[in-house]
KETOR-437475 format. One record per residue (C-alpha): residue in three letters; x, y, z. Coordinates in steps of 0.1 Angstrom, whole numbers, plus 2048, in hexadecimal, padded with zeros to 3 digits. Layout:
N
ALAXYZ
...
This chain:
674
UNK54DC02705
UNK56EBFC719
UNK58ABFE704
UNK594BD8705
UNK573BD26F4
UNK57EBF16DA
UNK59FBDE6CE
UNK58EBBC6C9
UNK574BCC6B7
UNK58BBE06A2
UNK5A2BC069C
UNK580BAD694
UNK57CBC667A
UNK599BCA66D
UNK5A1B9F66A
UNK580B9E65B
UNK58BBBB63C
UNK5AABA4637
UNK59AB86633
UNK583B94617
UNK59CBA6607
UNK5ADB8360A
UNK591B705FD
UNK58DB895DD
UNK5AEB855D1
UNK5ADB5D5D5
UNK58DB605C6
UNK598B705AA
UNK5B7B595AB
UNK5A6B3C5AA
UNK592B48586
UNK5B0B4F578
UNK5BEB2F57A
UNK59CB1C576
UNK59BB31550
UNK5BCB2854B
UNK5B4B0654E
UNK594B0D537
UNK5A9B1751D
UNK5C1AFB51E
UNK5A1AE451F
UNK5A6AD753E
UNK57FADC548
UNK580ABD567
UNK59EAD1575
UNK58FAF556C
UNK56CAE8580
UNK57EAE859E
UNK58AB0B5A1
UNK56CB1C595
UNK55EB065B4
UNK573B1A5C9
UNK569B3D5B8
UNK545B365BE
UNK549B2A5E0
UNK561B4C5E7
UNK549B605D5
UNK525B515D1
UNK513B735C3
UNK52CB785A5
UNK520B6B583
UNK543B62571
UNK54EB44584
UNK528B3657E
UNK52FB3C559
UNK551B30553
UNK546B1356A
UNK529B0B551
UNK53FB13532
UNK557AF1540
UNK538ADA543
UNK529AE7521
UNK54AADD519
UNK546AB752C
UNK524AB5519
UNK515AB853D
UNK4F8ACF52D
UNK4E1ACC54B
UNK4FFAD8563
UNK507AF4548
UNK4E4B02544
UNK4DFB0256B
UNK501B1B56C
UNK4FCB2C552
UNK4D8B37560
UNK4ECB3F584
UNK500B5A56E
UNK4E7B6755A
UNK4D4B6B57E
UNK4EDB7C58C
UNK4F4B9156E
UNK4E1B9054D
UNK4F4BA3536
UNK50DB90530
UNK509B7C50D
UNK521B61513
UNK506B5352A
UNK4EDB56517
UNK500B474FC
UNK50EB29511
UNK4EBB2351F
UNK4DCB1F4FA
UNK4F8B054EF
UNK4EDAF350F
UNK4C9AF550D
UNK4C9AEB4E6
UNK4E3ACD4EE
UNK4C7AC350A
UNK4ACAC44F1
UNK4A0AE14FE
UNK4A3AF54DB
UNK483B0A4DB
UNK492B174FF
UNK4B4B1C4EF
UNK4A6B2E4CF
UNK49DB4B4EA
UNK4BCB4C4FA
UNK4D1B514DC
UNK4B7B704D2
UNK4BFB7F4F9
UNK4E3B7B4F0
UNK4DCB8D4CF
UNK4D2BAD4DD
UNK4EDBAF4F1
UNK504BA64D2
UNK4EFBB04B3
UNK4FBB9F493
UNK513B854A4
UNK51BB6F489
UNK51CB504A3
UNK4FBB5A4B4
UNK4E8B5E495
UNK4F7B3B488
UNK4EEB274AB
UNK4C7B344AA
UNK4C8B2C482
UNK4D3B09490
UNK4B9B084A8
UNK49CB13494
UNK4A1AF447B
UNK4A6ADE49A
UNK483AE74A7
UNK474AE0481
UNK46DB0547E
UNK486AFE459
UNK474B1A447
UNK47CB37464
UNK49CB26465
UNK4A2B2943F
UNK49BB50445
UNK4B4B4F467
UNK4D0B4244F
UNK4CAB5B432
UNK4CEB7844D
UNK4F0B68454
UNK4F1B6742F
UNK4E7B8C42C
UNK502B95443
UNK51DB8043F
UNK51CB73417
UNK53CB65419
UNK533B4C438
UNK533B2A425
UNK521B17447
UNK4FFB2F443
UNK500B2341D
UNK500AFE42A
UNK4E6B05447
UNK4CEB1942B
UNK4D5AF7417
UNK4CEAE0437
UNK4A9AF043F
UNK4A5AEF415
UNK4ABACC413
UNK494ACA431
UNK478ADE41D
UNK47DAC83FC
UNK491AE03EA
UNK4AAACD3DB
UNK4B5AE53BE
UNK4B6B023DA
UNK4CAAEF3F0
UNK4E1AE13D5
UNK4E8B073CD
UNK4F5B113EA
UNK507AEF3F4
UNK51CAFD3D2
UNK51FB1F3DE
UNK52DB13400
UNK543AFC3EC
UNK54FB1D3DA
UNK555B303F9
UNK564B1240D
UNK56FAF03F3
UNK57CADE416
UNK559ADB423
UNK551AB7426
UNK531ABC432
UNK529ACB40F
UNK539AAF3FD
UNK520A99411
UNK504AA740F
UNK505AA93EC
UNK50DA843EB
UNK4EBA7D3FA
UNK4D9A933E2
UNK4EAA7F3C3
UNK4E1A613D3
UNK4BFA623DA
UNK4BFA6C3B6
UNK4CCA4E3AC
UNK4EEA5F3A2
UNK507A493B4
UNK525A523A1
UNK51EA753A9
UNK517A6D3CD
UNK537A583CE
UNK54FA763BF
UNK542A8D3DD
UNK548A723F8
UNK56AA6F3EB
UNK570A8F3F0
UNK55EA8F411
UNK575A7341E
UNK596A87418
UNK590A9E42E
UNK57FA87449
UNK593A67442
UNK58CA5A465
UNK565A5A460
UNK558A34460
UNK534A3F453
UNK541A4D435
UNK556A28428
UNK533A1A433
UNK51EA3341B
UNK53AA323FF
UNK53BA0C401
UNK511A0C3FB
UNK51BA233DE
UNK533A0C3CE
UNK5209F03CF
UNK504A053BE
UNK51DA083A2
UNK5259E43A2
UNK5489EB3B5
UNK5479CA3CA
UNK56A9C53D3
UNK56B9F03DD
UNK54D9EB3F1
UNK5609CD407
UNK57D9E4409
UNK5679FC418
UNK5569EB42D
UNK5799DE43D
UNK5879FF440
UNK568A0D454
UNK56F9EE46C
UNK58E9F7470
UNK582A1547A
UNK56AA0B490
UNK56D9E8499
UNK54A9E44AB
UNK5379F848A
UNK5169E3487
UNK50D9F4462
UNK5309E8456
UNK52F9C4463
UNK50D9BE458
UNK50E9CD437
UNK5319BC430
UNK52099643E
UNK5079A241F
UNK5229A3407
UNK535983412
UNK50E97540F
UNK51197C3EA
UNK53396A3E2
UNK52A94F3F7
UNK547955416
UNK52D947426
UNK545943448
UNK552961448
UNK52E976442
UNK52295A463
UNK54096D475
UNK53098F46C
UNK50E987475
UNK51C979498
UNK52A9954A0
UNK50D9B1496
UNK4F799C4AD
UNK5129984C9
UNK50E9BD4CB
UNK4E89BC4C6
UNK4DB99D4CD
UNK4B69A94C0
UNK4C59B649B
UNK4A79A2487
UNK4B99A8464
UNK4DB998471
UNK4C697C480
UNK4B4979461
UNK4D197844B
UNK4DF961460
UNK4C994B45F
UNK4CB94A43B
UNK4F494943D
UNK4F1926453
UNK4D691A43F
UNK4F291D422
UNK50D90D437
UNK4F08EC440
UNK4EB8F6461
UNK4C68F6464
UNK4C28F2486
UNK4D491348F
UNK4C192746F
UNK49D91C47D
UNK4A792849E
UNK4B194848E
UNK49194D475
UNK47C942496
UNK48695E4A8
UNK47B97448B
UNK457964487
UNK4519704A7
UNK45C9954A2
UNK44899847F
UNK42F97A47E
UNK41B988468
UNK43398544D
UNK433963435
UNK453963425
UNK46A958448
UNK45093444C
UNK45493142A
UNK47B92F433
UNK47891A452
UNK46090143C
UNK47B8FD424
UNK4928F8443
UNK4818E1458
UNK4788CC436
UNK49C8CB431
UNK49D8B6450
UNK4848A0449
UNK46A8B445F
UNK44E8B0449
UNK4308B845D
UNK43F8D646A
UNK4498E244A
UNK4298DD440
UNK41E8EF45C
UNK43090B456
UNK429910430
UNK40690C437
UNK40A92C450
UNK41E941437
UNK40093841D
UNK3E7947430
UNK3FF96343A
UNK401968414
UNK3DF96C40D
UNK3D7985429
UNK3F599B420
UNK3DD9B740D
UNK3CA9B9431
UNK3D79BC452
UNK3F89B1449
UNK3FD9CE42E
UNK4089E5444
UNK41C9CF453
UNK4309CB438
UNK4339EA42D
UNK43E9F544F
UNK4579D944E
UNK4629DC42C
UNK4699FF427
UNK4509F7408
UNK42E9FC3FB
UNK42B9E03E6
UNK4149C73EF
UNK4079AE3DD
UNK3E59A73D4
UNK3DC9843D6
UNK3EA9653E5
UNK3FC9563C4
UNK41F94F3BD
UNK4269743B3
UNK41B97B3D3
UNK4339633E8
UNK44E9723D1
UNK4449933DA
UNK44598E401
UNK46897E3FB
UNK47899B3E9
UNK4689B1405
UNK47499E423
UNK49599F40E
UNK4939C640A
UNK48D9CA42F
UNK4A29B243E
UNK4BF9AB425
UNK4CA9CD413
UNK4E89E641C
UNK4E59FC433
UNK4F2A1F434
UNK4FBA3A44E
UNK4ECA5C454
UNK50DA6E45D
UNK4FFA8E470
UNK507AAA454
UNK4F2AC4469
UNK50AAE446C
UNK51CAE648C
UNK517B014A0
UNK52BB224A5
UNK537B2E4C5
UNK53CB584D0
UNK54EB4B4E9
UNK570B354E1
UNK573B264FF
UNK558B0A4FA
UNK565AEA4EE
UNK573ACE4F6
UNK572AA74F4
UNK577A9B518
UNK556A8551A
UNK55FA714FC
UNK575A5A50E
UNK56CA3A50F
UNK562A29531
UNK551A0E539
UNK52EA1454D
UNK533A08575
UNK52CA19596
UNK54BA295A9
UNK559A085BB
UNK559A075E5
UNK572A195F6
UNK58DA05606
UNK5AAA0661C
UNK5C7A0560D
UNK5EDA1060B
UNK5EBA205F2
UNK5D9A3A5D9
UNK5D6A455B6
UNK5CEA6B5BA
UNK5C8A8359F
UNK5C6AA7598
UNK5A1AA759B
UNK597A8D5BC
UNK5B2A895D7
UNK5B5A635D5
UNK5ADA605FA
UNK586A66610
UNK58CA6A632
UNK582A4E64F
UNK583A5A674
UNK58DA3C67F
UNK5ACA37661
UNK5B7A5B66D
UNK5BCA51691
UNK5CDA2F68F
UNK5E3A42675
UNK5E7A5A68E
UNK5F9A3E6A8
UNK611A33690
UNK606A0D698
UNK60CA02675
UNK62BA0065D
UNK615A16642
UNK5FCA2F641
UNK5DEA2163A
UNK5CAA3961D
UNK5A1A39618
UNK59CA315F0
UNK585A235D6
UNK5A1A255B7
UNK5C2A125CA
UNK5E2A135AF
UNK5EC9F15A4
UNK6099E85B9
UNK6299DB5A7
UNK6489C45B3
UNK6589D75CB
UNK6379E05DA
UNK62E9BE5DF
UNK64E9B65ED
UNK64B9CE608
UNK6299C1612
UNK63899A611
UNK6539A5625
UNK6389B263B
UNK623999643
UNK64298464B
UNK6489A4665
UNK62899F673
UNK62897C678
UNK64697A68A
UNK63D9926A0
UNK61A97F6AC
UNK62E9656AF
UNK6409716CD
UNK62698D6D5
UNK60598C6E6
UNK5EA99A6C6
UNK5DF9BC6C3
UNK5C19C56AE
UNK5D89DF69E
UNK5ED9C2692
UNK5D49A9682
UNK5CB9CA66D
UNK5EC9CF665
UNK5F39AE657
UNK5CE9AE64A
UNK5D69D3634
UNK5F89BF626
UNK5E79A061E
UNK5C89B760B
UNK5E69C85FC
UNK5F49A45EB
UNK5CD9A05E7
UNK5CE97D5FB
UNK5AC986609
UNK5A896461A
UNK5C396B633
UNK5BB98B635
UNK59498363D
UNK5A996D65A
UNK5B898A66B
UNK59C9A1668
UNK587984678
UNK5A2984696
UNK59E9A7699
UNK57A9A8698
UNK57A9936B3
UNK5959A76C8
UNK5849C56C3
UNK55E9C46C3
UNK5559E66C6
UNK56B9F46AE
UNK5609FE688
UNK5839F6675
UNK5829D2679
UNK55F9D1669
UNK5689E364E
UNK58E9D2644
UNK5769B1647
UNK55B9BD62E
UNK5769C861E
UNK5859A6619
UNK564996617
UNK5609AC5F5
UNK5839A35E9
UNK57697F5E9
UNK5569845DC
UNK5699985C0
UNK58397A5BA
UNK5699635B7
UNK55C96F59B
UNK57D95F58A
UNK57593D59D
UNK57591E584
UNK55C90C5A0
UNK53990159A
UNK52291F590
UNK5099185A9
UNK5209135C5
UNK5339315B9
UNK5169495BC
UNK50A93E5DF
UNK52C9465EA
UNK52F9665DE
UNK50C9715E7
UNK516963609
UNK53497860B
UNK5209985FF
UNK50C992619
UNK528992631
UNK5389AE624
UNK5179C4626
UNK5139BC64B
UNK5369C4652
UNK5369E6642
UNK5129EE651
UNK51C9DD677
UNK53E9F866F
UNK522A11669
UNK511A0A68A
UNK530A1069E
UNK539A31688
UNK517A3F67A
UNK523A6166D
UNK53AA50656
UNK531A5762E
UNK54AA3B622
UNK53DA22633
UNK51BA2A628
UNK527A2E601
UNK532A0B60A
UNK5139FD615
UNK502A0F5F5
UNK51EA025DE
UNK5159DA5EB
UNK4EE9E25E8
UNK4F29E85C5
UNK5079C75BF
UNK4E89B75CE
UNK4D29C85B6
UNK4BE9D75D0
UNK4C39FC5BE
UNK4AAA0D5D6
UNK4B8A045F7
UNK4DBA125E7
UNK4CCA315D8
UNK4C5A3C5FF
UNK4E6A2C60A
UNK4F8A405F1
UNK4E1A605FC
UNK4E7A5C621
UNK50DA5A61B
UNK507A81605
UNK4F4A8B623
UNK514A8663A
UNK52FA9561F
UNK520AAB607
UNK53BAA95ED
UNK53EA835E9
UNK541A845C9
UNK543A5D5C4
UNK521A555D5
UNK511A725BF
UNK51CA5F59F
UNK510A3B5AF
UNK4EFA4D5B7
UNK4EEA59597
UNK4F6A39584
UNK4DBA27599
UNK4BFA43592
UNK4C9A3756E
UNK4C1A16578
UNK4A1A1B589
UNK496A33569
UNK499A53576
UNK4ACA6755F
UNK4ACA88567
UNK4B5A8258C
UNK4D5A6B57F
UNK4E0A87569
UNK4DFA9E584
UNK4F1A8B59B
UNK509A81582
UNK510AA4577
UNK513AAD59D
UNK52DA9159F
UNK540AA0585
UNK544AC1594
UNK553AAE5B1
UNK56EA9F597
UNK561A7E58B
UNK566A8256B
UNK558A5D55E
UNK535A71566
UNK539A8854C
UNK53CA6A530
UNK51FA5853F
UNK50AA74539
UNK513A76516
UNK508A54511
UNK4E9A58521
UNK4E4A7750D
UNK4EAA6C4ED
């Protein structure tokens, strides 16, 4: 070997030790900060860096583990469990990931999985109070209540003064019909802990499935000072008040628990109940409207409904409602008894007779086929044994049972789990959003970047006419453009007037119909804007960025049309026809730059407005396939596996998408979960 060769081999060498030594301590770096953002619960931001660990150091099992720790945390279970298998791969004695994998595998319903977990974890940490609660837990979610019953009195054994084993032991008793033991230890918790409103709960349900209501009523009065917030618990106090003839404490209830929860169906409907009974016959209509606004199919709001507007003389609308009933349960008499008596009212006689005839012979068959039936439907065994007057009376009262009594909420008073490890929790995926795809990205002037995603994707094309200095701004690749206030829109007015003075006295460039074309999107007046892109479209054939500023504008439209006052028909041709032209804009901009991902999330984005969900499932696909961490087109594929009934693949890609810092994914999987 000449010596030359020697010194570059040597320097190879030695540039090689530096970059790993460099590596390990950004590595290492990069965990520290991603558990510092752990702790402080920032688990979208904390993602992202234990990305980086695992990518600097693949084979090591913490960064998989805290990494699955944040998405346990995001209620991502799927994601969690796939990590926390990764570490415990890499290195099984370590009992956090058995532990985290458990709480993910029994939040996926996977609880007979978890149950063995949390005994691995166990003999690396014999006797952890935490562990031996979680398998407890799991044991009476799998239905095994009497091992579980044996699970918490180990925890009992051990720990005598743990007030939650007391209420678990209760829970599986209560599951096993033991009442009085169950009632025993929900006092010994009390005694150990008297600020448990899970206690005061559950022994509210005990007293009032005994019929003691004022019992029941003392402990949900206690239960609601510590959980003041808790909508169910109003709704359940207010069924308890009325059972002790406390109508006026009842409608307080009922209001506070919809001030609470606006949207509450139990509250509205059982509220429209009591109105019912004081005759505030408009203001119980109200309540029924809006129970079956949010479920149009609710049978006991459309039944008492129909009952309210019978009241009010409206007999047309309270057929239509008891119609719609007859066909959900025909086999019961008592709703053509009501529409005879309706349609009678109105001088319908031949239908009414029609109709009492039907309920007649209903009657007399209800000890048959329709027994069951009714049973199902009433909640109730009795039936009545002949078709006389007792009996029509008796199908009354049941329909009335079924379809016009308070309801009541089961408030989840299983025990909440325990953690070893402190640093799971968190709320992030409770925020509200509303369920849509990531929007097309556009060009624009501006962006809205976060912590988490940049705010901008890249397009060659943008890059290089950026890169000439052509146009008064910098044009920026993004799906989520900032609203732009006064002095923005000045600046883009004062623009435009730039840019027509200059082809007034200039010959056209394409560069400058796009220039005008970005400040008119800007001021969103997309039909001068779909103008210049035309022009330069037409000066520039062979270029992709016309194409896509004119599908671009063609979308704008299509999106502002959805405000148009115009006829309905003529308004949906239009902006189907403008769909249409955006789609063969973005895929003609596609032709002329195939390796670009945006585009194609583009084209994927307007399949799914078309409803053709299959066509953008590969769209979205193809645009992965050509950059592997596009996050927005693994949510959109996601949300359409949803739509197309595949499940498990949504969740995966949605759980993907979070990693990649789309946090919306994180609630949507919630929802789906739940």
């Amino acid at each position: 070997m000449n010596i030359s060769r020697l010194i570059r081999v040597v320097l190879v060498a030695l540039f090689a030790g530096s970059v790993s030594v460099s590596a390990q301590i950004n590595a290492e770096q990069v965990l520290r900060i991603g558990q510092n953002a752990l702790y402080f619960e920032d688990y979208m931001l904390s993602i992202q860096y234990f990305n980086q660990a695992i990518q600097a150091k693949p084979y090591q099992a913490k960064p998989y583990l805290m990494r699955a720790i944040a998405k346990l945390n995001l209620d991502d279970y799927r994601g969690a469990e796939a990590d926390a298998s990764k570490a415990i791969e890499l290195n099984p004695f370590l009992p956090d990931a058995w532990e985290v994998r458990g709480v993910a595998r029994s939040n996926n319903g996977r609880t007979d999985l978890a149950i063995g977990d949390y005994t691995e974890a166990l003999k690396l940490l014999p006797r952890n109070r935490s562990l031996l609660l979680n398998r407890a837990i799991a044991l009476s979610q799998t239905g095994k209540d009497s091992e579980a019953r044996d699970a918490f009195s180990e925890i009992i054994h051990y720990y005598p003064g743990y007030d939650r084993a007391y209420l678990g032991r209760a829970n599986t008793s209560l599951a096993l019909k033991d009442t009085t033991a169950a009632e025993a230890d929900i006092d010994t918790a009390l005694t150990l802990n008297s600020n448990e409103a899970n206690a005061y709960i559950m022994r509210a349900g005990i007293a009032g499935a005994r019929g003691r209501y004022a019992d029941a009523l003392g402990d949900i009065d206690r239960a609601i000072r510590f959980l003041p917030r808790e909508a169910p618990l109003y709704i359940n106090r207010a069924y308890l008040r009325y059972k002790l003839d406390s109508y006026s404490g009842a409608m307080a209830d009922y209001d506070y628990a919809l001030s609470l929860e606006p949207l509450n169906r139990t509250a509205l409907f059982n509220r429209g109940l009591l109105l019912m009974e004081v005759n505030a016959n408009d203001l119980a209509l109200e309540d029924f409207n809006s129970v079956l606004r949010l479920d149009p199919d609710d049978v006991r709001a459309l039944y008492n409904r129909s009952v309210v507007l019978a009241n009010k003389g409206l007999y047309e609308e309270a057929i239509s409602d008891i119609t719609r009933l007859t066909e959900d349960y025909p086999d019961l008499p008592e709703p053509f008894y009501m529409r005879a008596g309706w349609e009678r009212q109105l001088g319908r006689m031949a239908a009414a007779e029609a109709d009492y005839k039907h309920g007649e012979a209903l009657a007399k068959a209800l000890p048959t086929a329709a027994s069951q039936a009714m049973t199902d439907a009433t909640g109730a065994g009795a039936v009545a044994e002949s078709a006389s007057e007792n009996d029509k009376e008796t199908s009354a009262e049941a329909t009335r049972r079924r379809f016009a009594s308070l309801l009541t909420v089961d408030r989840n008073t299983d025990i909440t789990p325990d953690y070893n490890n402190s640093a799971i929790r968190g709320r992030v995926q409770d925020r509200r959003v509303s369920i849509e795809i990531e929007p097309p990205m556009l060009l624009s002037y501006y962006s809205s970047p976060t912590e988490l995603r940049g705010g901008t994707c890249y397009i060659r094309e943008v890059d290089d006419l950026n890169a000439t200095r052509s146009l008064r701004f910098v044009i920026v690749v993004t799906n989520h453009p900032p609203t732009i206030d006064e002095n923005m829109a000045t600046r883009h007015f004062q623009s435009i007037e730039y840019y027509n003075s200059y082809l007034a006295t200039h010959k056209a460039r394409p560069v400058d119909y796009i220039g005008r074309a970005m400040d008119l999107l800007t001021v969103r007046d997309y039909n001068r804007a779909l103008l210049d892109a035309r022009r330069a479209v037409e000066a520039a054939p062979n270029l992709p960025l016309p194409y896509f500023v004119r599908a671009q504008a063609s979308y704008g439209l299509y999106q502002a049309e959805n405000e148009s006052e115009s006829d309905a028909a003529a308004r949906r041709a239009r902006r189907r026809a403008l769909l249409d032209d955006a789609l063969a804009d973005y895929r003609k901009a596609l032709e002329l730059s195939p390796q670009s991902p945006v585009t194609m999330f583009n084209i994927g984005c307007l399949l799914f407005e078309q409803g053709d969900y299959s066509a953008a499932d590969k769209a979205f696909t193809n645009a992965i396939n050509l950059k592997s961490d596009f996050g927005e087109a693994y949510y959109n594929r996601g949300y359409v596996a949803l739509r197309l009934g595949q499940k498990a693949k949504g969740i995966s890609d949605l759980s993907k998408a979070g990693e990649l810092g789309i946090i919306d994914a994180y609630s949507l999987i919630k929802r789906i979960e739940q």
